[in-house]
N, C-alpha and C positions, 0 to 999 in steps of 0.2 A: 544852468550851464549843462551843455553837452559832454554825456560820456563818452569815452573816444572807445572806439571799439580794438577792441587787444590782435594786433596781425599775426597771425602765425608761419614765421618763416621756413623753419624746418619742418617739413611735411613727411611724414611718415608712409608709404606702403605696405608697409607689414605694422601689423597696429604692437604700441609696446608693451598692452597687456598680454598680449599674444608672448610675446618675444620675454618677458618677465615668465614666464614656467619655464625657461631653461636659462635658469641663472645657476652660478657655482656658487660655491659658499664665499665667494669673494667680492658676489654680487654680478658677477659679469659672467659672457658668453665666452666660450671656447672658438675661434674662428680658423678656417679653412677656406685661404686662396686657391678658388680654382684656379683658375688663370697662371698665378704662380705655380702652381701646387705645392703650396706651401702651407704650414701650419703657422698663424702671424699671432700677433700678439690678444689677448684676452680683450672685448669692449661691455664697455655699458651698454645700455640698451635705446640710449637715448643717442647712440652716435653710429648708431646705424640702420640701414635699409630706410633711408630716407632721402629725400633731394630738397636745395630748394624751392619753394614755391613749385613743386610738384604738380598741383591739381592747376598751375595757371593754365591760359590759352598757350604761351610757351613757355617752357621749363625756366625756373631762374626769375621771373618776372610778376612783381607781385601784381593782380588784378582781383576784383569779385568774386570771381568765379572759384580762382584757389580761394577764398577763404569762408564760400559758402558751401564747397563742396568739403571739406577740412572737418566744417562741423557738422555737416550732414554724414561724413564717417565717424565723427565723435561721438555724436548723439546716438547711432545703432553700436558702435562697442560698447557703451556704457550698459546698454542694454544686454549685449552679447554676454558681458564677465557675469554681471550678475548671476545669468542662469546659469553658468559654466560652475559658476560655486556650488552649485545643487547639484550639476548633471557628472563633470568628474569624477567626486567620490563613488557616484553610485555605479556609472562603469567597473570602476575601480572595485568595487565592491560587490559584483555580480547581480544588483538589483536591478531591475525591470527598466527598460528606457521608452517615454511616452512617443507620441507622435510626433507630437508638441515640442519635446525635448531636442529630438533627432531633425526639427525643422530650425533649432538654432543652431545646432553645428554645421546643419548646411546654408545655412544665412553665412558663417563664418566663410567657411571655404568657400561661398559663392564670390564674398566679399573682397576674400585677401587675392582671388584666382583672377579678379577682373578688374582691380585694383592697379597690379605692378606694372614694371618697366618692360617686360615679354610680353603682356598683354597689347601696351600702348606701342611696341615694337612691331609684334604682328598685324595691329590692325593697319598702322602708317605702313607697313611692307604692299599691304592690298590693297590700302590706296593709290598706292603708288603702282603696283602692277598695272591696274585699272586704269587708270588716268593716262600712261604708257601707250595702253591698246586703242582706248581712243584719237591719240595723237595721231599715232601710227595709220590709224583709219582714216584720220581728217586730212594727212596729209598727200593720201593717196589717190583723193576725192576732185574732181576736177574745180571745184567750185574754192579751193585752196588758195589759190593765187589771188582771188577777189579778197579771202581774208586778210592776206597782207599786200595788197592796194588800200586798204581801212585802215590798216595799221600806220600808210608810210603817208597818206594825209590828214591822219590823228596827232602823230610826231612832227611833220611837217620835214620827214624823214626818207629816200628812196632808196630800197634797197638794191643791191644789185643782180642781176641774174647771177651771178654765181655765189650770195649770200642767200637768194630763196631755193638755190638747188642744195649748198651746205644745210638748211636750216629741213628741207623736206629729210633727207638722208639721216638725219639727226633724230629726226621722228620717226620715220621707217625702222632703223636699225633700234630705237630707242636707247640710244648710247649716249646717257645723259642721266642725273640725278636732280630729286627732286626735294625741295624742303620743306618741311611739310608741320605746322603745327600740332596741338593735342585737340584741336576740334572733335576729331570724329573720335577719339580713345573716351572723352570727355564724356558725349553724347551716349556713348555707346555704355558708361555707367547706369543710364536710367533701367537696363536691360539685368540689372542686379536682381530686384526678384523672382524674374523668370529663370534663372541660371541656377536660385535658391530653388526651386521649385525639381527642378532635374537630377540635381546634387540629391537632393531627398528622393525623389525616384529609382536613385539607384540601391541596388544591395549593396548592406555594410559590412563588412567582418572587419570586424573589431579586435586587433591584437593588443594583448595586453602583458607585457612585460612582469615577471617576478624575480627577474636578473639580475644582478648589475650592471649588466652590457643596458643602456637605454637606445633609444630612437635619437633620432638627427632631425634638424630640420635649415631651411635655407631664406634666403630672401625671395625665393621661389615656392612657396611652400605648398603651394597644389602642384604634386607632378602629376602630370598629363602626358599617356601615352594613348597616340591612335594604331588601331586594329589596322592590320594591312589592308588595301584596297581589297576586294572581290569580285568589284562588277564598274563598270563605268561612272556609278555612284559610288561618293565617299560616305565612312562611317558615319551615322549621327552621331548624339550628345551621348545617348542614351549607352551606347556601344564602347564607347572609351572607357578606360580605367583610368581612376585617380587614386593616388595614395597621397596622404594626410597627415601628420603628425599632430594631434591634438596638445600632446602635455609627449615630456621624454618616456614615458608608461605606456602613452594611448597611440597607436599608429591605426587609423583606417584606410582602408581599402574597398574606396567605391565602384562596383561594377555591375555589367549588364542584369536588370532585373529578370530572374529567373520566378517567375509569377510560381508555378507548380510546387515550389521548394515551401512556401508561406511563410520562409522567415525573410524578413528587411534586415534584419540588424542582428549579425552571430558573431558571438564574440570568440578568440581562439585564446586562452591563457598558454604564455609561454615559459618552460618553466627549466630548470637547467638541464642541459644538454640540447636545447633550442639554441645555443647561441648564435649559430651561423643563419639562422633565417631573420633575426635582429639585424647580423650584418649584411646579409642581402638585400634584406629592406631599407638600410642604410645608404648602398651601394645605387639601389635605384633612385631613392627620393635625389641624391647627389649628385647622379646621373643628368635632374632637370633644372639642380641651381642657374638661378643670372649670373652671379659672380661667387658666392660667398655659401657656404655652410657652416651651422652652427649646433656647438652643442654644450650640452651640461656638465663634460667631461673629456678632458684632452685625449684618454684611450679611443674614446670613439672615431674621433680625427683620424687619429694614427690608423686603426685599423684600416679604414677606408685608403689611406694612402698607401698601405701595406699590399692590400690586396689588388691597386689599380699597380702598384709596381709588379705583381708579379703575373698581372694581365698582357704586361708589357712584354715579358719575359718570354711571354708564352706557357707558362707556368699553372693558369687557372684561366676561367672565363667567367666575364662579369654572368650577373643574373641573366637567364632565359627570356623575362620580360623586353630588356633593353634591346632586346635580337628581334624578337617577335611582332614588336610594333614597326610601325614609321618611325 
């Protein structure tokens, strides 16, 4: 007799070992509606930053693909916690971090950064631009009208001159949307240990909380911010800052490697009278949520919301970073 293979419906992006170091002694996360901007009620961790059938060819729809790409992120978290239970403490602890060490927190961040719904967002946005410009070209192209003479004796269908002049106009102007599966976001996962590879190329600084005030973290948990333009060429990888939230203790801050410096990985202890660079860094990482921020303690919430109200006000201005980038 055939074992049936176990489907798994709720598909996670932000993985829930991840999401389990910022539990309250209640067991659950602290949550922050951006959108609302609201402070909403406490979750587990099993009832968020997830979709259905997530990793399908479309969202909601179970097929192959979500549930061998499902295990194919199960099988490397399993491996990711493991080491995390050696590498943490020793952060924490100011002991020596290997190469080795620093290439599984960037497997992490490589993982959860190429994973989410921003990622499959942005890439369907540039599909779509793309696909846009060539329309736009084909339709402008003399050889256009032979394409739908193909069409109206494939249909057995004739359009009319002022359906192929709406239909060119519609392409030119590109005023029209398009719908677009997870094919290429999908595809574009296999690009996971190259992105692991960069993430570790960059310099760490390592902030490490001895506060109370902790770190935040979001359903977006790699925030990405790009260097402004310079030159007719855009920033590379290498060039952007990311910040990180490991554990509510550990906040890193990946950026341009500075070769001359010879350190990859400097840790900064933050210790009281730091507390406003906790909340800055709070401010930012919040800055790049999809919907939702999370944390281990309702003060942290609030403070964030404290401070974008009196940004509003005119009263204070968010972090420098937010300003500096794209």
């Amino acid at each position: 007799m055939e074992t049936q293979t176990q489907v798994t419906k709720e598909q996670h992006f932000v993985p829930r070992f991840y999401l389990r170091g910022f539990l309250n002694t209640n067991n659950e996360v602290d949550v922050l509606d951006c959108k609302l901007r609201q402070i909403v009620r406490p979750r587990g961790v099993g009832g968020i930053c997830y979709e259905d059938y997530f990793y399908g060819i479309k969202t909601g729809q179970s097929d192959e693909a979500s549930q061998q790409i499902e295990q194919y992120f199960r099988d490397i978290e399993d491996k990711i916690a493991k080491n995390l239970k050696i590498i943490v403490p020793k952060l924490l602890g100011n002991s020596h971090i290997s190469n080795q060490e620093k290439r599984w927190i960037a497997l992490l961040m490589s993982m959860i950064w190429i994973r989410g719904p921003m990622m499959r967002t942005g890439i369907n946005a540039m599909q779509e631009q793309m696909l846009k410009h060539l329309g736009a070209f084909r339709a402008t192209h003399p050889s256009f009208d032979k394409v739908i003479d193909d069409i109206d004796r494939e249909t057995g269908r004739t359009a009319s001159p002022e359906t192929r002049e709406s239909l060119k106009k519609a392409l030119k102007d590109k005023n029209y949307s398009l719908q677009l599966d997870n094919s290429s976001h999908l595809l574009f996962l296999e690009k996971l240990p190259n992105f692991s590879n960069l993430f570790y190329g960059q310099d760490w600084v390592v902030y490490i909380s001895k506060l109370s005030e902790k770190f935040v973290t979001s359903d977006n948990p790699v925030a990405m911010f790009i260097p402004k333009r310079k030159s007719i060429y855009g920033p590379g990888f290498l060039e952007r800052t990311h910040f990180f939230v490991l554990t509510p203790d550990i906040c890193i801050k990946a950026r341009y490697p500075q070769h001359h410096s010879g350190k990859k990985v400097r840790r900064k202890t933050l210790f009281p009278g730091a507390e406003n660079t906790i909340l800055e860094l709070n401010l930012t990482l919040a800055s790049r949520a999809h919907h939702y921020v999370y944390a281990t303690n309702r003060k942290s919430l609030e403070d964030i919301c404290r401070v974008i109200d009196q940004c509003e006000r005119g009263q204070r201005a968010l972090p420098a970073i937010v300003y500096e980038m794209e």
